[in-house]
C-alpha positions as CSV (number, residue, x, y, z in Angstrom):
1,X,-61.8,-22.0,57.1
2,X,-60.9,-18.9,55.2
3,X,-60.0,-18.2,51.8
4,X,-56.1,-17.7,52.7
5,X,-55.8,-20.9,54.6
6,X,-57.7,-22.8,51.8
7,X,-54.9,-21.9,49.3
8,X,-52.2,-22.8,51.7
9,X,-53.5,-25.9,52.3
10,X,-53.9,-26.7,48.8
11,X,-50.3,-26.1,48.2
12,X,-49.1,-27.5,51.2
13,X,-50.9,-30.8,49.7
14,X,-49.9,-30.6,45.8
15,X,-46.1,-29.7,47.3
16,X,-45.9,-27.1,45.5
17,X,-43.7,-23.7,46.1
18,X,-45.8,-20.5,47.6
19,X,-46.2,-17.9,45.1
20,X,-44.2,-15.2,46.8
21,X,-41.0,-17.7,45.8
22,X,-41.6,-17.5,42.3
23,X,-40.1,-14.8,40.1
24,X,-43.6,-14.2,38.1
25,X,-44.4,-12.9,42.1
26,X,-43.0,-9.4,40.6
27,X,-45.7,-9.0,37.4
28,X,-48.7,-10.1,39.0
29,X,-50.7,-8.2,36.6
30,X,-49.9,-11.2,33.8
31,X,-52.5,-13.1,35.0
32,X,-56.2,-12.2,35.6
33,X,-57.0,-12.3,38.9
34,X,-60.6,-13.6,39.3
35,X,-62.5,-11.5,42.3
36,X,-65.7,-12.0,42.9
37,X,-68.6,-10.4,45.1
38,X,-70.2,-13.8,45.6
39,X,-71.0,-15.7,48.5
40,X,-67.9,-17.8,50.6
41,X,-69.1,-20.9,49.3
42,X,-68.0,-19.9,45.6
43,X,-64.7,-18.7,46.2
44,X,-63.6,-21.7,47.0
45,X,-64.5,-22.5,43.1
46,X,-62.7,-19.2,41.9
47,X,-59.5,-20.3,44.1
48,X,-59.1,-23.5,42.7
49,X,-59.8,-21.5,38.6
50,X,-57.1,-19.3,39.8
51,X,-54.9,-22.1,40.6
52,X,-54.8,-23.8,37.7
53,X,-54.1,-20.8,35.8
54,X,-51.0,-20.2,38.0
55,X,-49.6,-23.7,37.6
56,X,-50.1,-23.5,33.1
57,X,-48.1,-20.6,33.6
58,X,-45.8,-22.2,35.8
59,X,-45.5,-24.7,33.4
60,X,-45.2,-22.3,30.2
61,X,-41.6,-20.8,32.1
62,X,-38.8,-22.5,31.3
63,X,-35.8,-22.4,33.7
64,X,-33.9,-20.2,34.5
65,X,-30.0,-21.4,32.8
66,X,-31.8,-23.0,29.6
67,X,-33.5,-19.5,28.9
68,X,-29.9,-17.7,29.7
69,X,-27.6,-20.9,28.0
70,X,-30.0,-21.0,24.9
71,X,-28.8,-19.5,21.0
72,X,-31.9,-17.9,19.8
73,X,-32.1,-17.5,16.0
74,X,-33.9,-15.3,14.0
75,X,-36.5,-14.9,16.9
76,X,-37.1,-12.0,19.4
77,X,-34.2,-11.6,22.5
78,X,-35.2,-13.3,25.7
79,X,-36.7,-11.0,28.2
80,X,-34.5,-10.3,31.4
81,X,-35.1,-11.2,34.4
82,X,-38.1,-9.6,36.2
83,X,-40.2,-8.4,33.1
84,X,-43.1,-8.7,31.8
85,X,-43.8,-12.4,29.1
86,X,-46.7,-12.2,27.0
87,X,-48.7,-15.3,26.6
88,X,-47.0,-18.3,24.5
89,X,-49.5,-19.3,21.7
90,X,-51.1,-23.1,22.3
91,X,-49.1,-26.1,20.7
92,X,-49.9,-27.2,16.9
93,X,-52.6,-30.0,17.3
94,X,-50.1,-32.3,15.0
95,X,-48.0,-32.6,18.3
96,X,-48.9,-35.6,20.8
97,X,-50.6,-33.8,23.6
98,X,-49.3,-36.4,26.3
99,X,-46.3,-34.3,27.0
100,X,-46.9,-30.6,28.3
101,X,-45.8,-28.3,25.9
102,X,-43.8,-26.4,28.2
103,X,-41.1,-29.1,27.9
104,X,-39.8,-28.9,24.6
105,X,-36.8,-27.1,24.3
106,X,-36.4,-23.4,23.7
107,X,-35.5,-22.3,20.1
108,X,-32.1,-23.3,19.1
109,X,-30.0,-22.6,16.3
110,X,-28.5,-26.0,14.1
111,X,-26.3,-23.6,11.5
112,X,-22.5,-25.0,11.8
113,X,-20.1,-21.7,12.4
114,X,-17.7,-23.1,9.6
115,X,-18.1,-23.5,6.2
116,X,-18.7,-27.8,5.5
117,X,-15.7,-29.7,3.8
118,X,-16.6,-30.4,-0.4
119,X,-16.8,-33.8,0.7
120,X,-19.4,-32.8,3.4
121,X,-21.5,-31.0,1.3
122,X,-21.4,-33.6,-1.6
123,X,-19.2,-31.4,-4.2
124,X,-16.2,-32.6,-6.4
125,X,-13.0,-31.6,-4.1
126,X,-11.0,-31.6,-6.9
127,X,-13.1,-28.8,-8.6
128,X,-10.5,-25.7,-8.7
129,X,-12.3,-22.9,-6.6
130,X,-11.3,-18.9,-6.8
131,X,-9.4,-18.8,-3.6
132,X,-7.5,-22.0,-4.6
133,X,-5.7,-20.3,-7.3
134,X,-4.0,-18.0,-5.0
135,X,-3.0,-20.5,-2.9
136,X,-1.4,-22.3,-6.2
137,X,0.5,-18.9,-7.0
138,X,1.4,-18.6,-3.4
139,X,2.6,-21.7,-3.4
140,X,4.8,-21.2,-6.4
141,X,5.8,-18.1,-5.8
142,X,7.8,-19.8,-2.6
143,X,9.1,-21.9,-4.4
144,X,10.4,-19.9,-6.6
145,X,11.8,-17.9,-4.3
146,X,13.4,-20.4,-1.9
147,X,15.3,-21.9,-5.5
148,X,16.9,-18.4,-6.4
149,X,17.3,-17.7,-2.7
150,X,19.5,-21.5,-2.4
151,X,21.3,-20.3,-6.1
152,X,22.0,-16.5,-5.0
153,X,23.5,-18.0,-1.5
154,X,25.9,-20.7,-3.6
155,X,27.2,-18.3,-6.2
156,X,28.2,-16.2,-3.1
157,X,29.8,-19.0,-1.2
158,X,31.6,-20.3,-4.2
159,X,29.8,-23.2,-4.3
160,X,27.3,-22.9,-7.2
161,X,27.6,-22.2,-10.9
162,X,26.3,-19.0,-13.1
163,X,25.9,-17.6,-16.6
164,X,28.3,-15.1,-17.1
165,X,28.4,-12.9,-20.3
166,X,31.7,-11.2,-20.3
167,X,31.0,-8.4,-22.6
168,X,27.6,-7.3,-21.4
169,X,28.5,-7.4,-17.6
170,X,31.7,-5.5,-18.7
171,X,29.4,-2.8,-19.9
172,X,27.1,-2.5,-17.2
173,X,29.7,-2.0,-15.0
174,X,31.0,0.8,-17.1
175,X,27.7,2.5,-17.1
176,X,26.9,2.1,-13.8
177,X,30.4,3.7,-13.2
178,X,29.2,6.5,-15.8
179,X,26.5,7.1,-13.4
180,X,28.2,8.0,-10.3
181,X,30.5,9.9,-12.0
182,X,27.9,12.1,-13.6
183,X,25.6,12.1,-10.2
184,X,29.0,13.5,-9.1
185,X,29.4,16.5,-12.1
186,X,25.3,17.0,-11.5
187,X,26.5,17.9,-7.6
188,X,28.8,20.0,-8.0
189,X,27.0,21.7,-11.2
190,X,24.1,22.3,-8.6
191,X,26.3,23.6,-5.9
192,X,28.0,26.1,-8.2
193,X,24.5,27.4,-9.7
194,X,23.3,28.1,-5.7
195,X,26.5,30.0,-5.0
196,X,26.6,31.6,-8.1
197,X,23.1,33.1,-7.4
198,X,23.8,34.5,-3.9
199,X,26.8,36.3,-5.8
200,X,24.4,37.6,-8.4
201,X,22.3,39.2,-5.1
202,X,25.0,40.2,-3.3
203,X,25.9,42.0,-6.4
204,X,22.3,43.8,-6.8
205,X,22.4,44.5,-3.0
206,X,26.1,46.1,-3.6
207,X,24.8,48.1,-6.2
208,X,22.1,49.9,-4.5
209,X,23.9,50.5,-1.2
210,X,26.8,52.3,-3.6
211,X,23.9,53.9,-5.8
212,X,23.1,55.6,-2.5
213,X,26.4,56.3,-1.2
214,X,26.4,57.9,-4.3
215,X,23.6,61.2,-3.3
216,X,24.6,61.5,0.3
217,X,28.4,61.6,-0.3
218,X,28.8,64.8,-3.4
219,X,32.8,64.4,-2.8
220,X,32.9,61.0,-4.0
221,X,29.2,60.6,-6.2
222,X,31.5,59.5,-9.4
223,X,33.4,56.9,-7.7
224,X,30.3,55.5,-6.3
225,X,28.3,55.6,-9.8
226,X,31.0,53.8,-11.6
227,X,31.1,51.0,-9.0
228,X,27.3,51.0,-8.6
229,X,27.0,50.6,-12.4
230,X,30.3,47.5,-12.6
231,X,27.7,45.7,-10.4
232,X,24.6,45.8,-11.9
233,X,26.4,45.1,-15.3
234,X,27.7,42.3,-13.6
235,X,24.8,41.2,-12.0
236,X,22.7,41.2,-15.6
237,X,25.1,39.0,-16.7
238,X,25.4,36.7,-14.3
239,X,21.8,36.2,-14.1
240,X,22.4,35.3,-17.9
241,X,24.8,32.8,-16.9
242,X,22.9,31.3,-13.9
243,X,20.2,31.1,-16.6
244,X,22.7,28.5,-19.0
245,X,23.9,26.7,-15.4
246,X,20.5,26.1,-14.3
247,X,19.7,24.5,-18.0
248,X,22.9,22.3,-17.8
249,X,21.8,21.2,-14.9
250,X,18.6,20.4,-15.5
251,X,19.3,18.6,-18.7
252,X,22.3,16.5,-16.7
253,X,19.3,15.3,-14.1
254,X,17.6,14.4,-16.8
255,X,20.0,12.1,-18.0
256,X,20.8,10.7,-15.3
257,X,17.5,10.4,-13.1
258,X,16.0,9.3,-15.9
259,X,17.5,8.4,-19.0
260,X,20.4,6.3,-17.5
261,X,17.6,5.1,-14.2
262,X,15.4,3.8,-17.1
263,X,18.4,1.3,-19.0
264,X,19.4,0.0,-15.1
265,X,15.9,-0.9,-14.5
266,X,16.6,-3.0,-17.3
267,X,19.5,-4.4,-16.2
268,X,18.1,-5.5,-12.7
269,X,15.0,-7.3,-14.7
270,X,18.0,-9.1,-16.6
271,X,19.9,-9.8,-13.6
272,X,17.0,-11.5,-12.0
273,X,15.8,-13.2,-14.6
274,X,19.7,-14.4,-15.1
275,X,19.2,-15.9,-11.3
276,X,16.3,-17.5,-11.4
277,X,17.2,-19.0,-15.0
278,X,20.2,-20.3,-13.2
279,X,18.3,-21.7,-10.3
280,X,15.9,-23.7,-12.5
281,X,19.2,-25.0,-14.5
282,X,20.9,-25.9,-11.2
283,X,17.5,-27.8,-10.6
284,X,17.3,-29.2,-13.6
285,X,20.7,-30.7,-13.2
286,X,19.9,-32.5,-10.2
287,X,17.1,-34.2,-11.2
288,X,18.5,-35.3,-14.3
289,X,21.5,-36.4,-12.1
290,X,19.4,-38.3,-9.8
291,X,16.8,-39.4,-11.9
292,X,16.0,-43.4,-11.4
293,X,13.7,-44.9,-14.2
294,X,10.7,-43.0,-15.2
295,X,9.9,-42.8,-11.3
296,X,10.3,-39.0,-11.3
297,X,9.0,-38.5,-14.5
298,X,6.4,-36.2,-14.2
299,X,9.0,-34.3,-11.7
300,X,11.3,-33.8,-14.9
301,X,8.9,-32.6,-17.3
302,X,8.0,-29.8,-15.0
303,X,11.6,-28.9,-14.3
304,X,12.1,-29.0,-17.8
305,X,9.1,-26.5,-18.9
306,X,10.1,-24.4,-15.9
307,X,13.4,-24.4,-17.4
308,X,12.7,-23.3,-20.7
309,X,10.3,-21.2,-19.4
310,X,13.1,-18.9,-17.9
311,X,15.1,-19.6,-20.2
312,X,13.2,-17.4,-22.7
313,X,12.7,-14.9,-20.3
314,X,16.1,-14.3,-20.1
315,X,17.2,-14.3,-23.4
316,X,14.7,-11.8,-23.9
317,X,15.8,-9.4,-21.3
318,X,19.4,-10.0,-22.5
319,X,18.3,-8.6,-25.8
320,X,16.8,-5.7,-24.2
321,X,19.7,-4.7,-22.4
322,X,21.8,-4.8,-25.2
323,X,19.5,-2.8,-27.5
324,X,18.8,-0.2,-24.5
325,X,22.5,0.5,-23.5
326,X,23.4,1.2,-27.3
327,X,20.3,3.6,-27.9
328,X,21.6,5.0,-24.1
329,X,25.0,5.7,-25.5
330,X,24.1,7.6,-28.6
331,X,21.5,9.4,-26.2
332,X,24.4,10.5,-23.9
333,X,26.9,11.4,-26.3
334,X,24.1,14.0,-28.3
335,X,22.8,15.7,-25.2
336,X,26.5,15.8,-23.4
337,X,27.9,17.7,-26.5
338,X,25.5,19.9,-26.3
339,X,25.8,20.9,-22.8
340,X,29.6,20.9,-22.7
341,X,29.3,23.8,-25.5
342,X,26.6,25.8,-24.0
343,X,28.9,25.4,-20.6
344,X,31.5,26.2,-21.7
345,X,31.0,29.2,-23.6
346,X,28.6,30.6,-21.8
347,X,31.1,30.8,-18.4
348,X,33.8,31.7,-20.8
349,X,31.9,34.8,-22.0
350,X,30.9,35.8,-18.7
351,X,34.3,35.8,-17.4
352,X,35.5,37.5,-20.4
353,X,32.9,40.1,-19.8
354,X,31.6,39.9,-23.5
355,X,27.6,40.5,-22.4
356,X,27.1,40.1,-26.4
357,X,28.6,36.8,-26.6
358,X,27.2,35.4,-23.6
359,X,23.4,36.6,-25.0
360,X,24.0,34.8,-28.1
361,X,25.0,31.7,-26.8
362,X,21.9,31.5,-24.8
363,X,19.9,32.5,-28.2
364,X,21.9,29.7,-29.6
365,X,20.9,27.0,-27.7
366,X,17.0,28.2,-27.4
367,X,17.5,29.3,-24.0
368,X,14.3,31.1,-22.5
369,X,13.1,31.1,-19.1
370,X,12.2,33.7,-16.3
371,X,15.4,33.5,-14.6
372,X,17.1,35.3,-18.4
373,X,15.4,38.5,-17.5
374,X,17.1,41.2,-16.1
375,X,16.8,41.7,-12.5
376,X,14.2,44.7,-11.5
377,X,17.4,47.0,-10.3
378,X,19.1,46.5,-13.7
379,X,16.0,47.7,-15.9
380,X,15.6,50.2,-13.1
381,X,19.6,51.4,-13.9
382,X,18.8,51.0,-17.8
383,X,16.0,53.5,-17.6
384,X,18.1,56.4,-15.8
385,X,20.6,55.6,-18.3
């Protein structure tokens, strides 16, 4: 019998599968292949050496789904399908040796994918941790806002009852009312300073188209110089004048972008404060209303520091208002004086055509910015002069 048919029978025997029908068919070059020159008596020997080598590494392969099913921690990948395994290293001596080796599980990983409960992991669950507190605020801010949500929803249905001061809500009516009026005045104050400064270039263009009129046309070179030189004068003094408009305006956005913005901020901290004060209250008031014993007890206490609590705050802010709108009033009353005057007589000495006047207003009120100057085409006129 040859050497072929002796294999085949031996497998044929043990019932095992032929080798060609085993994946490790495709990297023969894993195991060493024991070839001999000897006579046919010894390779039956070799055969049978060769044999046992195939079925430890056999054995050593687990199967295929628990090697593609398995979580491997902090271990190397498993190798794909058809390539190469290096040889496992022979179980610890400690294990029972009964069992083949190649039976124990493949490498798994026991770490639970969420974080243990503090009763789980032995810990006090009534310890306060970080995250906790922002769930606390969270959870009060809602509160908080569903009770001034309920209280803002009865005062407007008539239904619920609020603190009303009647002289401070009298007066931030009136200077909210003062606003708009003077957001109004800063409009227009605007609009006239941007039309007022096209004039002031149409002028310098008029000026320079008569100033050349003026050579080109020898039977009427005087009436073209004296209307040439009307407009430049003009236009020097209306760039004067847009000079005062352009610091009345700027000084009115002052006032009211900022001066007047900063007192209403106030007044919307107040007003909130005034609703949540009065939502507490309204709370308050139930509780005390329904209040059976000392069942609820702690319930009141909490109501009643929350109370106070806001109660303070709004007091406060009510202070604040008060002190701000009088400080506001003086505020307005100073700067508006000033800007009336420099309004009004710097348009009236325009108008008027007094260019002396009109200077020493503008030296009057410390008036000095780039937009004062004379215009190129009026020191130009000045020099030929």
């Amino acid at each position: 019998m040859t050497t072929n048919e002796e294999v085949h029978d031996d497998q044929r025997i043990e019932g095992r599968v032929p080798v060609a029908a085993s994946p490790l068919h495709r990297a023969p070059h894993m195991f060493p292949v024991m070839t001999s020159s000897s006579p046919s008596h010894s390779s039956s020997g070799s055969h049978r050496e060769f044999e046992e080598d195939l079925r430890k590494a056999l054995d050593e392969v687990p199967p295929l789904n628990e090697s593609r099913d398995a979580v491997h921690s902090g271990g190397a990948m498993p190798h794909p399908e058809g390539s190469t395994r290096g040889t496992r290293a022979p179980p610890p001596t400690s294990f029972g040796t009964s069992a083949p080796w190649a039976a124990q599980p493949p490498a798994t990983t026991s770490v639970p994918l969420t974080s243990p409960s503090p009763v789980q992991n032995g810990s006090d669950p009534r310890v306060i941790k970080p995250g906790q507190s922002k769930i606390d605020y969270l959870r009060q801010w809602s509160v908080s806002t569903y009770k001034c949500t309920r209280q803002m929803l009865s005062e407007k249905l008539g239904k619920g009852t609020r603190t009303v001061d009647t002289e401070l809500e009298a007066q931030i009516e009136l200077l909210r009312d003062t606003q708009a009026k003077y957001l109004h005045v800063l409009r227009l104050a605007r609009a006239l300073a941007s039309h007022f400064h096209q004039v002031v270039q149409t002028q310098g263009l008029l000026a320079e188209a008569f100033q050349e009129l003026a050579h080109r046309s020898p039977p009427l070179q005087e009436e073209f110089r004296y209307n040439a030189e009307a407009q430049r004068s003009l236009g020097r003094n209306g760039e004067t004048l847009l000079g005062a408009l352009n610091f009345f305006v700027s000084s009115l956005a002052t006032l009211c972008h900022k001066t007047i913005d900063d007192t209403l901020l106030t007044v919307r901290l107040y007003e909130s404060a005034r609703l949540e004060y009065d939502a507490y209250r309204t709370d308050l008031e139930e509780l005390t209303q329904g209040t059976q014993g000392n069942a609820i007890s702690s319930k009141m206490d909490e109501a009643q520091r929350n109370f106070a609590l806001h109660k303070d705050k709004y007091e406060k802010l009510k202070a604040d208002v008060t002190i701000k709108m009088k400080f506001l009033e003086e505020n307005k009353v100073k700067v508006m004086h000033k800007q009336l005057l420099l309004f009004h007589n710097a348009v009236s000495a325009y108008f008027s055509g007094n260019q002396a006047s009109l200077e020493a207003t503008l030296k009057q009120f410390n008036i000095k910015a780039w937009w004062c100057e004379p215009s190129v085409e009026a020191k130009e006129a000045t020099r030929r002069n």
